[in-house]
N, C-alpha and C positions, 0 to 999 in steps of 0.2 A: 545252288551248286549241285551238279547230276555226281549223285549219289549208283554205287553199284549195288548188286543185291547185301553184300556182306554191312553196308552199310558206310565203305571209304568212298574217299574221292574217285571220282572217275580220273582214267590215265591223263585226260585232256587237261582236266580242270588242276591236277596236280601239277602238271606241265609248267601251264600259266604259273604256279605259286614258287616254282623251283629256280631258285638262284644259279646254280650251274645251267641249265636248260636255258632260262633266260640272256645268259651273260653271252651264251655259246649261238643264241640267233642277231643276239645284237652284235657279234662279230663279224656275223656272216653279214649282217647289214653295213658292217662297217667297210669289209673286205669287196662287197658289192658296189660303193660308193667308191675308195680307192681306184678298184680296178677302171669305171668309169670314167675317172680323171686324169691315170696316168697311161690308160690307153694299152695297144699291142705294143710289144716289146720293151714298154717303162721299166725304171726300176722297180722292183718287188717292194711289197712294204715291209719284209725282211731286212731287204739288202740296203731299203733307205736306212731303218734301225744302224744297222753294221755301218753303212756310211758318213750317219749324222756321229755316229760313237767315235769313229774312227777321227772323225774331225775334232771332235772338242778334243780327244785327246790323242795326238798324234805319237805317235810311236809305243801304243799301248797293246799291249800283251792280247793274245787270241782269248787267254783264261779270264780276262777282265772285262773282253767284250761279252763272256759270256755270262758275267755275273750283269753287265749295265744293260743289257738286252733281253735277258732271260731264253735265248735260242741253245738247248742243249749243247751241247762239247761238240759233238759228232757231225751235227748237222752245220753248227758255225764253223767246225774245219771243212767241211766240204764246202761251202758257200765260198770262205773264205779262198778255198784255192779256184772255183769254177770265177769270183770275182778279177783275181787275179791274173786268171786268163783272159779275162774280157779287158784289164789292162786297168781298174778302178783302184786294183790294191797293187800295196807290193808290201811282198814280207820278208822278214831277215831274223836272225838270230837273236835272242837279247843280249846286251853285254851282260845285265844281270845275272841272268840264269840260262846256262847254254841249254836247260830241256825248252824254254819259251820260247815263242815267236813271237815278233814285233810285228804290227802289223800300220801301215801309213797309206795316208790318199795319194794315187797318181793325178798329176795335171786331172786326165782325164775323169778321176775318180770325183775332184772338185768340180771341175765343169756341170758331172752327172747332178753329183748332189745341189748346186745354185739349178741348175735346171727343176730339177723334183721337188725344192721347198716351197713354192707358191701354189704346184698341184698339192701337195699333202695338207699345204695350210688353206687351198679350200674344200680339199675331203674333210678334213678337220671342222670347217664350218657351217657343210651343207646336214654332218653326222648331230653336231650341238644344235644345227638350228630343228633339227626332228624333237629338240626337248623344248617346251615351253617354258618361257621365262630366263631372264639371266642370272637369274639366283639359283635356279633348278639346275641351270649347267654348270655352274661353277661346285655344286654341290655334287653333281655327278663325279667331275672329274677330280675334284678332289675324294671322291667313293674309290674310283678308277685307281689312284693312286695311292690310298690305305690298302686297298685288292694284293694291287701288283705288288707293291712293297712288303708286304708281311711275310716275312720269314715262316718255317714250318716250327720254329722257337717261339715263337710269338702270336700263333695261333690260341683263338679262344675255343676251348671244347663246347659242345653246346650239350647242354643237358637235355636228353629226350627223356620225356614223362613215358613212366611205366604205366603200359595199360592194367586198368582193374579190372581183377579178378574177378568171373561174373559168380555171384553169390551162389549160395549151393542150396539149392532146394532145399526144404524143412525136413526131409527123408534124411536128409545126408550127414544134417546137421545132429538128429536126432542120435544116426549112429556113430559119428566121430564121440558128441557126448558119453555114450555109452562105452566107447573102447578105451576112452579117457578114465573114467570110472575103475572099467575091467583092470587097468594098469595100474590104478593106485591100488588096488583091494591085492592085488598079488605082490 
């Protein structure tokens, strides 16, 4: 492994070892393989997310799509409303709770999504088939989903080891001895 002068990893080599770095090109691989299959002007793999939520559960709250998706408050109301300009959603008030919006598929909003699930489910299988083995993928994705799923409650801290202290030359030692001394005598 290429070693710098101070004696760490090199930036490259570190790269390679870094779980964030890692997760963040294998997205970009993943988001490269999407774009290839749903084409100019498909659904987003956003708006499928917002779409496929919206479906299983029809008349569910903006705040709940944003916990079943994980797409920010701000950005799922914006989607939400540029969606329902495109005619895929339509939102309405809750009974429950007049600050919520209800948010349901149009005709066309289903149309969109029966159209997009056979492209996503073979983005889905060209992305597994780059893992060898089907043990290896089923073990990814279920990695994928302890990821996504953990809470900031249920995070493990990871203990970093403290570097040691480089010993202190026999000079040094001689004189800390010595003011150790000097303190007990007074």
């Amino acid at each position: 492994m290429a070693k710098s002068k101070s004696g760490a990893k090199s930036g490259v080599a570190a790269l390679e070892q870094s779980p964030s770095h890692l997760l963040h090109r294998a997205l970009q691989r993943a988001l490269d393989i999407y774009a290839e299959e749903f084409g100019e002007g498909g659904v987003t793999q956003r708006q499928f997310a917002v779409l496929a939520a919206a479906d299983e559960r029809d008349g569910t709250t903006q705040a709940d799509l944003v916990r079943i998706t994980g797409i920010d408050r701000s950005t799922l109301a914006d989607m939400a409303r540029r969606m329902i300009g495109k005619g895929l959603l339509e939102r309405e008030r809750s009974n429950l709770d007049a600050r919520a919006n209800t948010v349901r598929l149009t005709e066309v909003g289903r149309q969109a999504l029966a159209e997009a699930r056979p492209k996503m489910a073979t983005a889905d299988a060209r992305l597994l088939k780059l893992i060898s083995g089907g043990g290896r993928r089923a073990t990814f994705v279920s990695l994928l989903h302890d990821l996504a799923h953990s809470g900031a409650k249920h995070e493990t801290k990871v203990k970093v080891p403290k570097a040691k202290a480089a010993k202190a030359p026999k000079a040094d030692k001689a004189h800390k001895t010595a003011k150790k001394a000097k303190k007990k005598a007074t």
